[in-house]
C-alpha positions as CSV (number, residue, x, y, z in Angstrom):
1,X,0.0,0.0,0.0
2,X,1.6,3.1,-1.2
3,X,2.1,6.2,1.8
4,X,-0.7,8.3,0.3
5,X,-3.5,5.7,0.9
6,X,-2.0,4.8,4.2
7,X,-2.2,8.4,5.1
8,X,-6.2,8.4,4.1
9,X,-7.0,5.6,6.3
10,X,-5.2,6.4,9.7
11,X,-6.3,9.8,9.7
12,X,-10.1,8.1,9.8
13,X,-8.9,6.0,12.3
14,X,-7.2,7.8,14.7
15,X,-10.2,10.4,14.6
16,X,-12.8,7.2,14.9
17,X,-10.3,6.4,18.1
18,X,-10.9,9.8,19.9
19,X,-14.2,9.8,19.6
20,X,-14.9,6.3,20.9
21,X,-12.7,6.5,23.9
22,X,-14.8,9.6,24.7
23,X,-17.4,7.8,25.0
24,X,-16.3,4.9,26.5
25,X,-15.4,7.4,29.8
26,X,-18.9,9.1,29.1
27,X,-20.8,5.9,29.3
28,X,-18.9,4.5,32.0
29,X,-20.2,7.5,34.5
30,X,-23.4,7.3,33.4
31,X,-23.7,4.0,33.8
32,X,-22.5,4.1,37.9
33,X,-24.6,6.9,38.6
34,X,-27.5,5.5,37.4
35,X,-27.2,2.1,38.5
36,X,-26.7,3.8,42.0
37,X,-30.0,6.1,41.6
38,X,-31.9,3.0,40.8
39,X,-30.7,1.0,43.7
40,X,-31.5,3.9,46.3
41,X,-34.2,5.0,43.8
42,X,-36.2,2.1,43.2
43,X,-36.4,2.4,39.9
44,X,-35.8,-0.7,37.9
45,X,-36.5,1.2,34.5
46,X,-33.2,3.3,36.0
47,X,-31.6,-0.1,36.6
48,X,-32.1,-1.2,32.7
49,X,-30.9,1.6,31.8
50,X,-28.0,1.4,33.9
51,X,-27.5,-1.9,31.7
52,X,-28.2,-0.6,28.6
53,X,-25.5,2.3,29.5
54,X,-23.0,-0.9,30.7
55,X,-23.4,-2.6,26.9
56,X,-22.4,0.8,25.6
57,X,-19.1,0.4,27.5
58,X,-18.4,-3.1,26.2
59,X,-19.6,-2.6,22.9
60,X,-17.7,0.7,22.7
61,X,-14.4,-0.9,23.9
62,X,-15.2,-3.3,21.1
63,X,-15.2,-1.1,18.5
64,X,-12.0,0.4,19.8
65,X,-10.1,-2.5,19.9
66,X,-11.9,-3.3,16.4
67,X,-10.5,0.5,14.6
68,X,-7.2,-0.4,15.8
69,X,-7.2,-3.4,14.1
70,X,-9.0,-2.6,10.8
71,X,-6.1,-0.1,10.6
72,X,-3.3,-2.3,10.2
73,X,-1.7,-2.3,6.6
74,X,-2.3,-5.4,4.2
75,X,0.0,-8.1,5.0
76,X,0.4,-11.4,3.5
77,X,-2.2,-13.2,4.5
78,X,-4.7,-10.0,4.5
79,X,-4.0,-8.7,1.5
80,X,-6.9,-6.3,1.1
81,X,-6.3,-5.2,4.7
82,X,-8.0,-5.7,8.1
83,X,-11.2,-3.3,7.3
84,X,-14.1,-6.3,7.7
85,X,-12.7,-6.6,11.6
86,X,-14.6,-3.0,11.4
87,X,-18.1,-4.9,10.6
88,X,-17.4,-8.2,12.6
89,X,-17.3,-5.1,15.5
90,X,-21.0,-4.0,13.5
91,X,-22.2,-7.3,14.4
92,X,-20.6,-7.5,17.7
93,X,-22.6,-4.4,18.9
94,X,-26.1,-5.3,17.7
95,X,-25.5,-9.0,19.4
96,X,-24.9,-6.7,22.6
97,X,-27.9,-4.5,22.6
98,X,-30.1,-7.5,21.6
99,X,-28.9,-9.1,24.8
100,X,-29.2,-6.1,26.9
101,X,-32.9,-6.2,25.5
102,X,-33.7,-9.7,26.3
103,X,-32.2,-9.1,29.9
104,X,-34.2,-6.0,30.5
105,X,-37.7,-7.4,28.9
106,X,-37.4,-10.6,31.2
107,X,-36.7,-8.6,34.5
108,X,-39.2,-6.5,33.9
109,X,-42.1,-8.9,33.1
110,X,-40.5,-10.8,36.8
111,X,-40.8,-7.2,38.1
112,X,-44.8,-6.3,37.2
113,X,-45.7,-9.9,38.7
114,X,-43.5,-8.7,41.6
115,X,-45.5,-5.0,43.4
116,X,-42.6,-3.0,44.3
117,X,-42.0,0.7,46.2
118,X,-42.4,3.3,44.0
119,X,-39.4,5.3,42.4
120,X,-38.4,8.6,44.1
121,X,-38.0,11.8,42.8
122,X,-35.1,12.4,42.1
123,X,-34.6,9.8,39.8
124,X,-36.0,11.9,37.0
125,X,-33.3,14.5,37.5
126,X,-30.7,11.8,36.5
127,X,-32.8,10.7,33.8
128,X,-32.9,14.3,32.5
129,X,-29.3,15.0,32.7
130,X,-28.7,11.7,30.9
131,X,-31.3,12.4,28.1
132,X,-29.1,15.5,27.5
133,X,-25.2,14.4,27.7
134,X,-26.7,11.1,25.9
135,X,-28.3,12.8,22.8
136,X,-25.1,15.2,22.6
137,X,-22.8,12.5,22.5
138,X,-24.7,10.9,19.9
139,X,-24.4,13.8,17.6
140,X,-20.9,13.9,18.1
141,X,-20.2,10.3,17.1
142,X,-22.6,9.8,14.1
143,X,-20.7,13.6,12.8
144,X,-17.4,11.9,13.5
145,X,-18.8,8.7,11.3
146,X,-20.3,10.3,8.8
147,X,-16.9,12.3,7.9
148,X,-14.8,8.8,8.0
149,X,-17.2,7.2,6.3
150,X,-18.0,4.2,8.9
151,X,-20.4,2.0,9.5
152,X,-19.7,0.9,13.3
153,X,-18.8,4.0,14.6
154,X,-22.1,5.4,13.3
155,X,-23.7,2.0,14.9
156,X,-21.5,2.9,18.1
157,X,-23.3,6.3,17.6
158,X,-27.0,4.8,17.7
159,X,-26.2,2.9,21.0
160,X,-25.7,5.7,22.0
161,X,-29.0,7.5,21.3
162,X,-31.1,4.3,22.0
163,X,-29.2,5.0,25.3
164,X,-31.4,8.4,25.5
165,X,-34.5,6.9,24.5
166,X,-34.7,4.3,26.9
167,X,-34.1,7.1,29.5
168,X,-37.1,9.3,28.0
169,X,-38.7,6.0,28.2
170,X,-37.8,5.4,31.9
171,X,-38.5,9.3,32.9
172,X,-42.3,9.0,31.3
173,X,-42.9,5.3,33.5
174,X,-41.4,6.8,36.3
175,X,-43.7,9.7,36.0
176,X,-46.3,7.8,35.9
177,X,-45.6,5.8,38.5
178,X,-44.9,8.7,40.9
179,X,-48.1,11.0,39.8
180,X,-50.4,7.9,39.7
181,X,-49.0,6.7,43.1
182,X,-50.5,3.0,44.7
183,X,-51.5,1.3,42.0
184,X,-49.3,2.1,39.8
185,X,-45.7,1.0,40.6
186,X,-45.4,-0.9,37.4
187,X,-45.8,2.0,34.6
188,X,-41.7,2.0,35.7
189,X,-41.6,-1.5,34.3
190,X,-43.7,-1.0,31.8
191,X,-41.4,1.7,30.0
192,X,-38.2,-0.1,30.5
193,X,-39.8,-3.1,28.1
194,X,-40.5,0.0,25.7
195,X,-37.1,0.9,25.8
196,X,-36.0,-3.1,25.4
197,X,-38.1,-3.1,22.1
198,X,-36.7,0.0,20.7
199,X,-33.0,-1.5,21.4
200,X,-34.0,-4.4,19.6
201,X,-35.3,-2.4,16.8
202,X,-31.6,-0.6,16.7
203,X,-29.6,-3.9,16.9
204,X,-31.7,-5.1,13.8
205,X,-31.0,-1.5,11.9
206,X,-27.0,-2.2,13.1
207,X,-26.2,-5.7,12.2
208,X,-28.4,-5.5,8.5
209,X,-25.5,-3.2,7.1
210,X,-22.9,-4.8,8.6
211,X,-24.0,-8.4,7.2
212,X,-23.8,-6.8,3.5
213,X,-20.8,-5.8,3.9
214,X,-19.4,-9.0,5.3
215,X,-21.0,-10.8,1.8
216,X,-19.4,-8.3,-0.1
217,X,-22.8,-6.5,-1.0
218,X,-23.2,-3.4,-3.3
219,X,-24.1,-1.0,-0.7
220,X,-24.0,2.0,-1.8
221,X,-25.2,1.7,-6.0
222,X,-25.1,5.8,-6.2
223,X,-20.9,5.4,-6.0
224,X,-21.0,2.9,-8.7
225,X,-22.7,5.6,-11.0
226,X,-20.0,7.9,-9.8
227,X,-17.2,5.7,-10.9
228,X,-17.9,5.1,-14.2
229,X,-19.1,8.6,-14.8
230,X,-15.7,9.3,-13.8
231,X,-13.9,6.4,-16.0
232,X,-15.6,7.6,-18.6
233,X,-13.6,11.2,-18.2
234,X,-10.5,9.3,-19.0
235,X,-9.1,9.7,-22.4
236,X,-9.3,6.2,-24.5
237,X,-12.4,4.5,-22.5
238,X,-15.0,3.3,-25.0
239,X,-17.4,2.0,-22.7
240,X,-17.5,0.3,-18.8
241,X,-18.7,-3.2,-19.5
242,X,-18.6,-3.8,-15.4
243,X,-18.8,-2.0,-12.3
244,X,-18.4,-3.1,-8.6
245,X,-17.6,-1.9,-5.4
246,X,-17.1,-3.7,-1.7
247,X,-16.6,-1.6,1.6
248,X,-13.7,-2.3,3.7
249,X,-13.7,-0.7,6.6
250,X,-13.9,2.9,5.8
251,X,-12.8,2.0,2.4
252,X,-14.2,0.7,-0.7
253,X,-12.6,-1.2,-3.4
254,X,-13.7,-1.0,-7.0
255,X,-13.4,-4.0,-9.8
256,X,-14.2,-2.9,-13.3
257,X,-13.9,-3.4,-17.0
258,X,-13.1,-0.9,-19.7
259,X,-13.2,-1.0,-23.2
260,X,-10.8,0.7,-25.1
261,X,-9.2,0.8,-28.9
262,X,-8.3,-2.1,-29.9
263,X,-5.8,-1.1,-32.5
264,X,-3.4,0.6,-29.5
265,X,-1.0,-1.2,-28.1
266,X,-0.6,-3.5,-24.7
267,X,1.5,-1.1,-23.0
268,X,-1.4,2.1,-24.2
269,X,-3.5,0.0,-22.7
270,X,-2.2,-0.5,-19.2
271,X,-1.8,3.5,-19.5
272,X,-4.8,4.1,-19.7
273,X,-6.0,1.7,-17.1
274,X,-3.5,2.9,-14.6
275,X,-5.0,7.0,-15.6
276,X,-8.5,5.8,-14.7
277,X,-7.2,4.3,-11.2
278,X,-5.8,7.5,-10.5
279,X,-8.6,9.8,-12.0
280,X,-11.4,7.9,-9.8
281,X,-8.9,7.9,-6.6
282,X,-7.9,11.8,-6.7
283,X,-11.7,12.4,-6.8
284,X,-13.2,9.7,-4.5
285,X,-10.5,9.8,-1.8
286,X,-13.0,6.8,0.3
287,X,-11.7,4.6,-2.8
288,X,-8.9,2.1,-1.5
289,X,-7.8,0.7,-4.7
290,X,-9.5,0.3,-8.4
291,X,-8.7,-3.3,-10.6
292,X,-9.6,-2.1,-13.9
293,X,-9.8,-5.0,-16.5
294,X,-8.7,-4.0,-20.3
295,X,-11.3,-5.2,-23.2
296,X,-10.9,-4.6,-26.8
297,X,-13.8,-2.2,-28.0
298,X,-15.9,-3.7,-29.9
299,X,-17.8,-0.3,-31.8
300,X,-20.9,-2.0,-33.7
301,X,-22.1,-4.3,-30.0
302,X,-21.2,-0.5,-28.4
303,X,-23.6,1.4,-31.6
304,X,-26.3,-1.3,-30.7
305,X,-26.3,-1.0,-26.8
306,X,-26.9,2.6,-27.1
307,X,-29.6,2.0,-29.9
């Protein structure tokens, strides 16, 4: 891999670093203070959340160790790089929130056949301030994702809103619970298996991405259309016969077929298949490397295509 490409994908990286070890320390506070205000609380929809704050911390440490890997230059036996590891991390996230789901939708269900005290007070002023810090740290990571261009930080980044929601969802049941008074103890429980089925609904919206890119799958057919608009800049190509790109990591790769002259010579040829690879990388920085394939025109099947 030549300096310039390594250059593109470490910058990336080390930004994708920064902003998931920030919140890993985020997560990790939140999740102490309110598994403590749901102890002394009694607030079991403050407890779930407490786990669903915990699987942020695993699940963020994950993706760390996972950029840090997906990083690491082509080597022998990787030679198109580590950049799935970043997807296998994808995968490794939604698996955590669905757990953290299944956990929290069993205890409550054990909890609403269970009467219990009702929450105190000041559990919805930790709720609030964890709405806030939650939904800011969310907008953080999915800005940091969407510049590098990758898919498990931006899942890392809806953990960490899901995070918020099942708070807003745990600050409503507590309400409840609170204004209603005798009676109705459960509306806490209640709202933590709200939150449990919108996790679930994020693991799914996680993992579905990260599975296409683990089978190789064309996810993003607008950047095909880009690619050969841009082939087709290139002095010499007749026509693209065939167009594909894979992600890896934060990267895609492109396989494609050209036509070109076929009166010019082999070494014209590789010229102009090496001025395409260069054309498409200077303007799509995101693409890792280009195999272009060199076909001789063939001018009355290209007159007929095009009617």
């Amino acid at each position: 891999m030549n300096k310039e490409v390594q250059e593109n994908i470490s910058h990336p990286t080390e930004k994708g670093l920064k902003t998931t070890l920030t919140g890993i320390i985020i997560s990790t506070v939140l999740a102490v203070v309110k598994a403590l205000g749901g102890i002394f609380g009694n607030s079991y929809a403050l407890i779930a959340d407490a786990i669903e704050s915990a699987g942020d911390v695993l699940s963020s440490t994950m993706l760390w160790l996972g950029l840090k890997w997906s990083a690491r230059p082509p080597d022998k036996n990787h030679p198109y790089g580590h950049g799935k590891a970043e997807a296998l991390i994808a995968l490794g996230i939604a698996l955590a929130l669905t757990t953290a789901a299944i956990i929290i939708t069993k205890d409550s269900i054990n909890n609403i056949l269970t009467p219990h005290k009702t929450p105190a007070p000041f559990t919805l002023i930790i709720l609030v301030g964890v709405v806030v810090v939650k939904e800011l740290l969310y907008r953080y990571v999915l800005k940091t994702a969407e510049e590098i261009n990758s898919g498990a930080v931006k899942a890392d980044a809806f953990h960490h809103r899901s995070d918020a929601i099942t708070s807003v969802a745990a600050f409503v049941g507590i309400s409840i619970a609170i204004i209603g008074g005798e009676g109705y103890e459960s509306a806490d429980d209640y709202a933590a298996i709200l939150a449990a089925i919108v996790i679930g609904y994020n693991a799914y919206h996680i993992a579905r991405p990260a599975i296409g890119e683990l089978l190789d799958e064309s996810l993003v057919p607008e950047l095909n259309k880009q690619v050969k608009e841009l082939a087709f800049h290139v002095k010499g190509v007749h026509h693209v016969e065939k167009c594909y790109t894979r992600k890896m990591g934060v990267m895609h790769i492109v396989d494609m077929h050209i036509w070109v002259d076929s009166n010019i010579s082999v070494a014209d040829g590789h010229e102009i298949a090496h001025e395409v690879k260069n054309y498409i990388q200077e303007n799509l920085p995101e693409i890792q490397d280009v195999l272009v394939h060199i076909e001789p025109s063939e001018i009355e099947a290209l007159k007929k295509e095009k009617g």
